[in-house]
N, C-alpha and C positions, 0 to 999 in steps of 0.2 A: 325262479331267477337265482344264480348264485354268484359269490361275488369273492375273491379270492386276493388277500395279502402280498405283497409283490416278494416274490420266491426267494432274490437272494435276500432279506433281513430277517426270510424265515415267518413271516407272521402269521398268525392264523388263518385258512383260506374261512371266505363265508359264500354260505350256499343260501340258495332262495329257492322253496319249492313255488311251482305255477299258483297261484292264489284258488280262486273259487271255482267253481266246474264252468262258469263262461270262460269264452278264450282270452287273454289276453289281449291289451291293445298294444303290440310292439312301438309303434309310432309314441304312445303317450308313456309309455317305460323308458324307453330311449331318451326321453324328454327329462325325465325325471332324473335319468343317472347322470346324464351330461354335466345339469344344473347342481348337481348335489357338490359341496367341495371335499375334495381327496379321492375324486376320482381317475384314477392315471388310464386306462384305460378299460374296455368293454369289447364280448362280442357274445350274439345271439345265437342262439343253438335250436334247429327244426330237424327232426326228424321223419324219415321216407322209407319205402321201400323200391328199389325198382329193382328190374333182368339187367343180369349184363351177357356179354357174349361171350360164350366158354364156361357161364356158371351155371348149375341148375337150382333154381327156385329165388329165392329174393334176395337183395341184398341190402342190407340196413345202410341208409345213404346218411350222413348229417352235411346238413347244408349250414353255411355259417355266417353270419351278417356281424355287423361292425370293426372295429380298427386290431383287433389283440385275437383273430381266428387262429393262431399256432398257437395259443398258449397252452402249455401242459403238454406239448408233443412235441418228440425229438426225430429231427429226420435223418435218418441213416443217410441217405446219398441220396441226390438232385434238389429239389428246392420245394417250398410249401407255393400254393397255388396263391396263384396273383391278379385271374381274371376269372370270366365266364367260361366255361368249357373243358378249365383243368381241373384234375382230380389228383390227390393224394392217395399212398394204399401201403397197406404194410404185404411183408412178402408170403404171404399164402395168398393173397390175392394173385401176383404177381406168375408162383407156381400154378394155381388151379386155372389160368386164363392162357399159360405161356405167352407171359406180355414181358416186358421190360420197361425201364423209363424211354418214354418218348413217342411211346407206340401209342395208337387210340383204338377207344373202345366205344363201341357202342351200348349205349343203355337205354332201354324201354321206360319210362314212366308213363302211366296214366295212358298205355298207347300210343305214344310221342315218341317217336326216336332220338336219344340226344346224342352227338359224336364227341368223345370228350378226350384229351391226353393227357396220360400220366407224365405227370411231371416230377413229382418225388415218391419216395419211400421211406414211409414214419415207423415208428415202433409203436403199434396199435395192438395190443393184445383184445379189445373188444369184438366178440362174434366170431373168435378163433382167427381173428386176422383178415376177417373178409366183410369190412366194412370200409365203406368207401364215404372221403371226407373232401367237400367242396364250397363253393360261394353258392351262396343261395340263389346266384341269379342265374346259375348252372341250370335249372328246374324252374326258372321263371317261367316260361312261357308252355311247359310241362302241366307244372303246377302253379297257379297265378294266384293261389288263396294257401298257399305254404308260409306259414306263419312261425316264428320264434315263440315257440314256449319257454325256452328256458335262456337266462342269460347270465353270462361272467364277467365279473368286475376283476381288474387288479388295481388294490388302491397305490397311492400315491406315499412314497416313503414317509414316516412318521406318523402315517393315518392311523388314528384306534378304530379297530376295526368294531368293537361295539356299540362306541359313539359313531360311527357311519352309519350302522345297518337300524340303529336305533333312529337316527334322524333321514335316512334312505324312508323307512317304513312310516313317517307321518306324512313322506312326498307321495309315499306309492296307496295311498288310500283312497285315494279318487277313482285310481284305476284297479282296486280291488285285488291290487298284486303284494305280496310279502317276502323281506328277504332273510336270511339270516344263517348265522356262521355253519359254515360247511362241514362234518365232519369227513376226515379224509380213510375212506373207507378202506386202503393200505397200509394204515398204519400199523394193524394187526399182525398184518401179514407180515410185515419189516419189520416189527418187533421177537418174533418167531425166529425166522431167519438169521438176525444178527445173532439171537440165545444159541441156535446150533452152531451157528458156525465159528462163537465164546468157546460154546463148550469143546467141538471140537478141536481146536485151537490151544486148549490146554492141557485135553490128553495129548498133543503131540509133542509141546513142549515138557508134559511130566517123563515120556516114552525117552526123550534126547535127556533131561534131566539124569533119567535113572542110565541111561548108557554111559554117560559121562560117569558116574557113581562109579557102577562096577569099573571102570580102564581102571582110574585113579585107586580104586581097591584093590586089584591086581598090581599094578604098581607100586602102593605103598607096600603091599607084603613081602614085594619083592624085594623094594628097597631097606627093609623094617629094620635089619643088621648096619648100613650105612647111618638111618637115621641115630641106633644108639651107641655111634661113634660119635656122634654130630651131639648129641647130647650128655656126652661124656665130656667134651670138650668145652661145655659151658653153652651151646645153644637153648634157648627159652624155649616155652612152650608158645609164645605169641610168632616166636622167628620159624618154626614149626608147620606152623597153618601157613605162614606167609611162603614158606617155601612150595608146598605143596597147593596153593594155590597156582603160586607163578609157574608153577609146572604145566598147568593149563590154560593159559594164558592164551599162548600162540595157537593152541588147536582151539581155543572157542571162535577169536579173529579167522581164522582161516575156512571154519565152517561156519561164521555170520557172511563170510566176502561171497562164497560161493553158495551157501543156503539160499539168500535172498534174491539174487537174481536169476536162478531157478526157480522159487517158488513162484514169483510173478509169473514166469516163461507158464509154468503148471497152470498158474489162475487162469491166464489165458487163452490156453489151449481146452482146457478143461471146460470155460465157462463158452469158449465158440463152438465145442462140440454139442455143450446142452442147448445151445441155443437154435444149432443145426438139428438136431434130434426133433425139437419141437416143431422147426417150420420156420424161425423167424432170426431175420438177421439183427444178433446187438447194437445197439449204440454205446458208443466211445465211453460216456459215462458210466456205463456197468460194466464194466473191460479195464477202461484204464482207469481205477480207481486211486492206486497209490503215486504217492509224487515224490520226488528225490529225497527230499527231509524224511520221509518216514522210511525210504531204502537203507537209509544209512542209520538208524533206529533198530531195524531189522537188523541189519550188521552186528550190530552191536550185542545185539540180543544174542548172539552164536557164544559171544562171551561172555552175558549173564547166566546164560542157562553154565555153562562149562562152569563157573564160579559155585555157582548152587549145584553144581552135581558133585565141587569139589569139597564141600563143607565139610559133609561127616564121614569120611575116612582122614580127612585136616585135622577134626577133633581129636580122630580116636590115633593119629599120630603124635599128636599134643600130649595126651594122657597118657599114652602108653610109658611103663618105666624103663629108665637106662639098662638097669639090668636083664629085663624079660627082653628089651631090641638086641641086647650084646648076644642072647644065648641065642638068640632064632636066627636059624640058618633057612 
């Protein structure tokens, strides 16, 4: 059984492996979480194999009993299933069957033929995408001893999830079941991911840094006889940097206005092609990730980097002396 923190305050999720080698008694598990307090909701997870038509060899079914069956899946386009006979599927089902939402499929269990319609299309990366996700009652009459072995909670806001799963596990000891926090086996994997995609994020920022550098270098040397007029006539060394800051000014705004709503265009053209490469269509949350407060951040950033590229030729016009600017031509 696992039992999982309600998503947006972030909380721990918790898992609960099936208890002893007898089967669980779903009917008395059920009983147990309903009655437990901080429970917001639940639903049970049995796993299957059946044929579908268009596939060859089996296809891992999960059938899903109680109130919170979508939880942890995102549906790209049409809807999560709502009765007996619909099924959900990510798109390599979709391709390998030449189905679409709407169409039915027939499935074999047990010898049984079940007629079933797809109704949506989730983002299932499990079994390469060719897992097929329904109501348990989909396989009732399939399968009439298909049982929930595993089940998920999401608790109720403010709930401690170890004071739950601590007082969950003195309800769940009759029925010889145990629950307890879930580690989330992605987290590895999104920690990975964000470090390259840090790192590479600041070579490209150093790359625009250091271009910025050299203009402004070419620049000053050019100007280097202007500035020691400009320092003959009493300019400072602080009015110096300021100058040759503000000389960059307008080319950092001009490439933060136009870097940033290209890069997004790039993020996602780039992230629907690796997505089409694979097999499988995005959802909106890994696409559209950034929101207008951080575009205009980005913006900005065209004139932090331009700033820091402008630093140390600023300095070395600052130090430079009146006389060495007057003689250089």
């Amino acid at each position: 059984m696992a039992i999982s923190g309600p998503p947006p305050a972030g909380a721990p999720r918790v898992a609960a492996p099936a208890g002893p080698e007898q089967p669980l008694d779903p009917a008395a598990v059920v009983k147990a979480i309903t009655a437990q307090a901080g429970t917001g909701s639940y639903d049970g997870v049995a796993s299957t194999e059946v044929t579908a038509t268009g596939v060859t060899g089996a296809v891992e079914t999960l059938a899903f009993s109680g109130d919170n069956a979508a939880r942890g899946y995102q549906v790209i386009s049409g809807r999560w299933f709502s009765q007996a006979g619909e099924i959900v599927v990510a798109k390599p089902f979709l391709t390998a069957t030449h189905t679409r939402i709407g169409d039915t499929v027939v499935l074999t269990d047990h010898g049984k033929q079940v007629t079933v319609r797809i109704v949506g299309e989730a983002f299932n990366l499990e079994n390469k995408g060719m897992q097929l996700l329904t109501a348990a009652a989909t396989l009732a009459a399939a399968e009439p001893d298909l049982r929930a072995d595993v089940f998920y909670i999401v608790l109720k806001p403010g709930t401690a999830p170890a004071a739950y799963v601590t007082a969950l596990n003195t309800a769940l000891e009759p029925v010889q079941a145990m629950a307890q926090i879930d580690q989330d086996g992605t987290a590895e994997f999104i920690i990975i991911i964000n470090a390259l995609t840090t790192l590479l994020t600041l070579m490209l920022v150093t790359v625009a840094a250091l271009g910025v550098l050299n203009m402004v270098v070419l620049e000053t040397r050019e100007r280097v006889h202007d500035l020691g007029v400009h320092k003959a006539l009493g300019m400072t060394p602080r009015q110096t940097v300021t100058m040759v800051i503000a000389s960059v000014i307008v080319t950092g705004l001009i490439g933060g206005a136009i870097g940033a709503p290209v890069g997004v265009l790039l993020q996602r053209m780039i992230m629907g092609e690796m997505g089409r490469v694979t097999g499988f269509d995005l959802p909106p949350s890994v696409v559209n990730v950034y929101h207008p407060g951080e575009l205009m951040l980005f913006g900005l950033g065209g004139l932090l980097i331009a700033v820091l590229g402008a630093l140390l030729p600023a300095g070395w016009a600052a130090r430079t002396r009146t006389a060495t600017a007057l003689r250089t031509e």
